[in-house]
C-alpha positions in Angstrom: -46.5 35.2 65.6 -50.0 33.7 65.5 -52.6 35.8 67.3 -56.0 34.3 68.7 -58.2 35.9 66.0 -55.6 34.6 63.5 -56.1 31.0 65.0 -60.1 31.4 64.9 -60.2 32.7 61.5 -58.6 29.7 60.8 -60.9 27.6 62.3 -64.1 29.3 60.9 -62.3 28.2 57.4 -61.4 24.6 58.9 -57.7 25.0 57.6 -56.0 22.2 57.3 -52.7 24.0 57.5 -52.9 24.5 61.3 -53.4 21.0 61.9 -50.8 20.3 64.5 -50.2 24.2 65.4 -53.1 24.7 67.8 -55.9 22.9 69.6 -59.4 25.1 70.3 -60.7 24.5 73.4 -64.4 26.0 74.4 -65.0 27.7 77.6 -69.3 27.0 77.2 -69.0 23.3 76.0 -65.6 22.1 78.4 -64.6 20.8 74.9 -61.3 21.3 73.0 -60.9 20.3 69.1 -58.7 20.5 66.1 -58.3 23.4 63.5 -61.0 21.7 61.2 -63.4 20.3 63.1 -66.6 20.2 61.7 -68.9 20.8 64.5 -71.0 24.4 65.0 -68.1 27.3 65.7 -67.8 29.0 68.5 -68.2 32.6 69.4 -64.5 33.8 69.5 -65.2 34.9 73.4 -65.7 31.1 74.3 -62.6 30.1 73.3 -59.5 29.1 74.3 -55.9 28.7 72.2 -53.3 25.8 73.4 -50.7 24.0 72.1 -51.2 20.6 72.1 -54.2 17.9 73.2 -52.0 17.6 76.4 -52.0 21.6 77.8 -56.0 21.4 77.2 -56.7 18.1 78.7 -54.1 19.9 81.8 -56.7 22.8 81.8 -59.6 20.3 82.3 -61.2 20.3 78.5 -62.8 16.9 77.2 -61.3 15.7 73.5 -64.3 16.3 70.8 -66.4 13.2 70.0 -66.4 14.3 66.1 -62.6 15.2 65.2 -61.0 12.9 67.6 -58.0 15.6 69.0 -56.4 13.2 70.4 -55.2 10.8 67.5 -52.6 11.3 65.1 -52.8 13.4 62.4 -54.3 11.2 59.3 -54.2 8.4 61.5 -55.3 5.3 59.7 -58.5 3.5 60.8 -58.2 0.3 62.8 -59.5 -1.7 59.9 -57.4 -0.4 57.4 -54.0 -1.6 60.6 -55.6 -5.0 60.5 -55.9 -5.1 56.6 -52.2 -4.4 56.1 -50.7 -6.2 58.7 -52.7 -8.9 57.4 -51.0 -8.4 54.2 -47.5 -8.2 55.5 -48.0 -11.5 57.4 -49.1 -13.6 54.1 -48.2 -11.2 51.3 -49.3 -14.1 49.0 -53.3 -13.8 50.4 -56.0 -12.3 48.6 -57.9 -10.4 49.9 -61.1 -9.6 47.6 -64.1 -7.4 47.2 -66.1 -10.3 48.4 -64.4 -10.9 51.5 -64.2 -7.1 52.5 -68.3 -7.4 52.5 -68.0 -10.6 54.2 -65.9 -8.3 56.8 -68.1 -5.6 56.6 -66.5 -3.6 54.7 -67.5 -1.6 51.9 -64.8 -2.0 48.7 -65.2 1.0 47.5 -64.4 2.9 50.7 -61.4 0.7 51.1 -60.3 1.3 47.4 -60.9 4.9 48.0 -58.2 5.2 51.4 -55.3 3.0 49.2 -55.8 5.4 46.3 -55.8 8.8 48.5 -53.1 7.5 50.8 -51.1 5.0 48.8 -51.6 6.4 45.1 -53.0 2.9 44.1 -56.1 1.0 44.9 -56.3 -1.9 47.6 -56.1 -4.6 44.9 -53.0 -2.7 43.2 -51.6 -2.6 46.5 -52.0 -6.7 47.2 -50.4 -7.5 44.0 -47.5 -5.0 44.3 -47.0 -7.0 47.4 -47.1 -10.4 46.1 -44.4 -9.1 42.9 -42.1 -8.1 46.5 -42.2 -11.0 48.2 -41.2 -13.4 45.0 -38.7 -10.3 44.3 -36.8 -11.0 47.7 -37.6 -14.9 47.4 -35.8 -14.8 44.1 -32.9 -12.9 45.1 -32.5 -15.0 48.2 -31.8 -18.1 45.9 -35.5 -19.2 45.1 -36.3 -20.7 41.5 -39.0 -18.0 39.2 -41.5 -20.8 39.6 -41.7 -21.5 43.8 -41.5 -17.9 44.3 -44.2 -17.0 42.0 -46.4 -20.0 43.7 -45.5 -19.3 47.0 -46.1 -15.8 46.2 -50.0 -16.4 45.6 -49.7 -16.4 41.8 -51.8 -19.3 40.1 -49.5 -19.7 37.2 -45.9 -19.0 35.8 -47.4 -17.2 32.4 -49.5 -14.6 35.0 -46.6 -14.0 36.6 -43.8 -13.5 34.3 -46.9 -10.9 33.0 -47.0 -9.4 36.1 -43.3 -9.1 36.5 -42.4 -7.5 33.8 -45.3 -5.1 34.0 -43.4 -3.6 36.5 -39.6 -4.2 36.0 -39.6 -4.0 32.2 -37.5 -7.1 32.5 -38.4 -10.6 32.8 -37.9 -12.3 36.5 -34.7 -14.4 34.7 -33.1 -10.9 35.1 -34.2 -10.3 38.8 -30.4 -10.8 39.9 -29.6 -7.7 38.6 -32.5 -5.4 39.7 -33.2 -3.8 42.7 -36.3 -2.5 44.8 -36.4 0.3 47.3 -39.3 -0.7 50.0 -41.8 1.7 50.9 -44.2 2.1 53.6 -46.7 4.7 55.5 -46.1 5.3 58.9 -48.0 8.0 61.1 -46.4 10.2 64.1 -47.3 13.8 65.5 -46.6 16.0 63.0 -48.7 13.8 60.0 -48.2 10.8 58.2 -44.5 9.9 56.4 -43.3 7.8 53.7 -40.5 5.9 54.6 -38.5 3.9 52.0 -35.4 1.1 52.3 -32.6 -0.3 50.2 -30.3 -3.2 51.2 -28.0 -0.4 52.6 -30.2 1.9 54.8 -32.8 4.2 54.9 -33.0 6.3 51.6 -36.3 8.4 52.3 -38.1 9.9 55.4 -40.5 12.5 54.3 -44.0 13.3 54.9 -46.9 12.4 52.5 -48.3 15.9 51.4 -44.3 17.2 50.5 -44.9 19.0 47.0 -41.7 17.5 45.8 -42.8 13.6 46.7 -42.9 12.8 43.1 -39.4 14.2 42.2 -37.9 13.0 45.2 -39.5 9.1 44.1 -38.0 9.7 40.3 -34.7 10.8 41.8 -34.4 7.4 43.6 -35.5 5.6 41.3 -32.9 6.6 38.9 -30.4 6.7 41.0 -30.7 2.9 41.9 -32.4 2.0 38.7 -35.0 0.6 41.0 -38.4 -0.3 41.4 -40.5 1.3 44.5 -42.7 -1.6 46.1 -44.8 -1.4 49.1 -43.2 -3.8 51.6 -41.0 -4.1 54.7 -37.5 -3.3 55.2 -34.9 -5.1 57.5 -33.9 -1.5 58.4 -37.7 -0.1 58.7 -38.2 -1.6 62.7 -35.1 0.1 64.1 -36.2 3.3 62.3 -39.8 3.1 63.6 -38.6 2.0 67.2 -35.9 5.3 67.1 -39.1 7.6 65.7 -41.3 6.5 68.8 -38.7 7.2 71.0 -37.6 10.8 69.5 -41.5 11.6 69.7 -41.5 10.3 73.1 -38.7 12.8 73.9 -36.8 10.1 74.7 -33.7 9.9 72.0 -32.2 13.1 70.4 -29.7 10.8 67.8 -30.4 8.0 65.6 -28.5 4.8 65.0 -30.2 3.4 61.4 -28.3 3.4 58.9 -29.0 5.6 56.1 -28.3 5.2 51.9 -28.7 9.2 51.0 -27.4 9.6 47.3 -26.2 12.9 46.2 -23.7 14.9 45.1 -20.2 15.1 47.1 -20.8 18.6 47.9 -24.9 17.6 48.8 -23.3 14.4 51.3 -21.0 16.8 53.1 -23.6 19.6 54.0 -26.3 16.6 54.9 -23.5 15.6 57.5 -23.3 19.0 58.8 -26.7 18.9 59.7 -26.3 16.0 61.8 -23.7 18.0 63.6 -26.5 20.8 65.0 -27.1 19.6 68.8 -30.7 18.5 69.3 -33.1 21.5 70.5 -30.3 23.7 69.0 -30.5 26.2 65.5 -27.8 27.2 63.3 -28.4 30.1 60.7 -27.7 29.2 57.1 -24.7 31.7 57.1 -23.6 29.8 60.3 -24.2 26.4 58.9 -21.8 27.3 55.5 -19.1 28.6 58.3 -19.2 24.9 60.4 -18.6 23.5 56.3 -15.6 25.9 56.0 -17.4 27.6 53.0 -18.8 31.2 54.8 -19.5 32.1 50.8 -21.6 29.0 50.2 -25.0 30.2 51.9 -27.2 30.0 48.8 -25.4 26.7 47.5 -25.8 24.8 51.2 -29.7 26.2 51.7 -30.2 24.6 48.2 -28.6 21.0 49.3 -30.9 21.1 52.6 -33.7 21.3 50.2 -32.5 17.7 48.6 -32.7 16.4 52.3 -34.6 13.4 51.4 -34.6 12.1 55.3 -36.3 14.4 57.6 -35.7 14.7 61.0 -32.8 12.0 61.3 -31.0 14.9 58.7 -32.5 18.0 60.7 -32.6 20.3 57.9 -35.4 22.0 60.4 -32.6 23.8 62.9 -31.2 25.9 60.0 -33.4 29.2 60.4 -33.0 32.4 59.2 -29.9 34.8 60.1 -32.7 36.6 61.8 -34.2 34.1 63.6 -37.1 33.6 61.5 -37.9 30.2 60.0 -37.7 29.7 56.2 -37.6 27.1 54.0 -38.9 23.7 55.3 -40.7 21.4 52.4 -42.4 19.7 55.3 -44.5 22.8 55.8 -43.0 26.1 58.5 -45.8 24.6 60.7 -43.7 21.3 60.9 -40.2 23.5 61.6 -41.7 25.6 64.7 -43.2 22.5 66.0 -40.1 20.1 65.7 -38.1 23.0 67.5 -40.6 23.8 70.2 -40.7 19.8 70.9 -36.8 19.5 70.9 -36.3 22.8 73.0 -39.5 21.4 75.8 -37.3 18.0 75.8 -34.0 19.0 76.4 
């Protein structure tokens, strides 16, 4: 359990672990802040410990000016919202350094959020874009020509270049290829990747997972696809179902998901789905619901291959002793998922 001092150490260090596991609040100032605010620190008899921005603001404490308590966890900045749904709208627009200063922008700022929070620059971003749209123009009967024009590209040469940059196949062969569609979506708990094939939902996982990368090869390979920034005709259902189940408002999902794994992997994944919202399940317990009581170690390794958090709530299988273990979204995550599911049932 987290004591106060353990809580204010943290915040004299400005730990970014605890974002999302306390709020500060100080009795002098009537202000309440996150874990790593920047602002002078408080003595540790002027302070306060709640749980979220909501018990402070009950308890009469004013959000801080300087770390913002009261938006989202790497919440994007307004500008960088317009920018991409600017982008979605007209994929084949180009947007350039020029007319980010004639914006009032500054590139390199720009270039700098795309790179930390994307892995690739603004620019990389746009044309990854552009190579979608003629993608899904192609496959939806469009000749290689319109779909690279009405894609933004100013000639066939540039790209078939392009194309095969990316595919390692020229676009004559896009019939037989296939793109998973990924985009960056923010909710309580931090920032998520969600990703899309023709079938469903194949990822939901948030951004700072250690195992992002394998999970993105394992995809990959699995659908001999290309990952390309884009929409998905599956992502507005998923972000609708996410708003309510943050809201407290829906405790099952409806999207349909596209989870490749083994037969043994598929079975414990549905298993999960079984555990009632606001309920847990011990690992021991889970292998019994799978008729497999010897299988402990084999089904806590396939709920760490759960690529799709939260709809496959790998985070109500605790300990047998009631302590939480294992959760690649972070054991921050897990207590705060439960504590939001149990306060909303």
């Amino acid at each position: 359990m987290l004591t106060d001092r353990m809580m204010y150490n943290a915040l004299l260090r400005k730990d970014s672990s605890f974002e999302g596991i306390f709020i500060v609040a100080v009795k002098t100032t009537g202000i309440f802040c996150r874990p790593t605010c920047s602002a002078r620190k408080p003595k540790f008899e002027n302070v306060v410990f709640y749980k979220t921005s909501k018990e402070a603001l009950q308890h009469g404490f004013r959000p801080c000016r300087m770390c913002t308590p009261l938006d989202l966890p790497a919440q994007s900045p307004d500008y960088i919202k317009k920018l991409i749904k600017e982008i979605n709208a007209n994929p084949s627009k180009k947007i350039k350094d020029y007319d980010l200063f004639l914006r009032g922008l500054e590139p390199n700022k720009i270039r700098r959020w795309f790179k930390k929070n994307h892995n690739m620059t603004f620019q990389t971003f746009q044309r990854m874009m552009r190579i979608n749209n003629a993608f899904n123009m192609m496959q939806s009967g469009e000749k290689v020509a319109g779909s690279a024009f009405d894609s933004g590209y100013g000639s066939l040469s540039g790209f078939n270049s392009s194309f095969k940059n990316i595919f390692n196949e020229p676009p004559a062969k896009s019939a037989a290829m296939n793109v998973i569609n990924i985009k960056r979506i923010e909710t309580p708990v931090g920032p998520m990747y969600i990703c899309g094939t023709g079938k469903g939902i194949c990822m939901l996982d948030f951004t700072d997972r250690r195992m992002l990368e394998t999970e993105f090869k394992e995809l990959k390979k699995y659908f001999k696809a290309v990952i390309l920034p884009g929409e998905n005709r599956y992502f507005p259902l998923l972000e609708k179902e996410l708003t309510e189940y943050f809201a407290g408002e829906r405790k099952t999902f409806t999207v349909p998901l596209d989870t490749p794994g083994t037969d043994f992997q598929k079975s414990v994944w549905e298993t999960l789905k079984k555990i009632p919202y606001g309920k847990t399940v011990s690992y021991k317990r889970e292998s019994e619901m799978m008729g497999k009581p010897s299988a402990v170690r084999a089904v806590a390794n396939a709920n760490g291959h759960n690529r799709v958090s939260i709809i496959i709530p790998c985070h109500r299988v605790i300990g047998e002793n009631g302590t939480l273990t294992g959760y690649g979204g972070g054991l921050w995550r897990k207590q705060w998922l439960l504590d939001f599911e149990k306060e909303n049932l």
